[in-house]
C-alpha angles and dihedrals in degrees: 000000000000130000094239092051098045086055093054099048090049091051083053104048086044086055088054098053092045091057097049090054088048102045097047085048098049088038093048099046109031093011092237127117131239092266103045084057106055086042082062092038082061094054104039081059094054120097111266083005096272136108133181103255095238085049089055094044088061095043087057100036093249136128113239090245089065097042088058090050085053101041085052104084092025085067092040084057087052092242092111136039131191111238122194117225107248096218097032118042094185079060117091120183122196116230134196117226127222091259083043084060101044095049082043088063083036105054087040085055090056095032086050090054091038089059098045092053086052090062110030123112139039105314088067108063115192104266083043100087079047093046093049097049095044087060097035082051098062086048084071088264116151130184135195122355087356093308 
């Protein structure tokens, strides 16, 4: 096996990992997955907390078709609401609510925890975070707010 290939399974397999603890942390705790939260983390960055939705669906990689099936359950749960463009009614923006807001504080609270215990100890010396994003940066990664 290559060594190009063997980086880029074991990328894989680490992503995976960091989506499972993630994911049982976020769903324990707030009852939301991984990937609802980082489709609220978008919008609490945007400007008034809002996005388009294809805007969004860009910013997270997604089709529009896949944002509104994310978006779905997040409004049910009242963390999201739908609002019309006033000038362009073929236009839909996604909101966050006020409680949106509040679990939002809330879930960045446990994922930054999360992510700290990830990398705490003495397997993680202190250039090696800068280190990591620097490279998973060149791979196309972004943090947070595009970062």
């Amino acid at each position: 096996m290559s060594d190009a290939l063997d980086a880029a399974l074991r990328l894989v397999r680490a992503q995976a990992t960091l989506a499972r603890r993630f994911d049982a942390r976020l769903s324990g705790l707030h009852g939301v997955s991984l990937a609802d939260f980082t489709l609220l983390l978008r919008l609490g960055e945007a400007p008034g907390g809002r996005m388009r939705r294809v805007d969004l669906a860009e910013a997270l990689g997604l089709t529009a078709s896949g944002v509104t099936r994310g978006l779905a359950p997040l409004e049910r749960i009242g963390l999201v609401t739908r609002e019309p463009d006033a000038r362009d009614a073929r236009v839909a923006y996604a909101s966050l609510t006020g409680t949106g807001r509040q679990r939002l504080r809330e879930m960045v609270a446990t994922a930054e925890e999360t992510a700290r215990e990830l990398f705490a100890g003495p397997a993680w010396g202190g250039d090696d975070l800068a280190l990591l994003s620097d490279l998973l940066t060149r791979l196309g990664g972004t943090g947070l707010a595009g970062r």
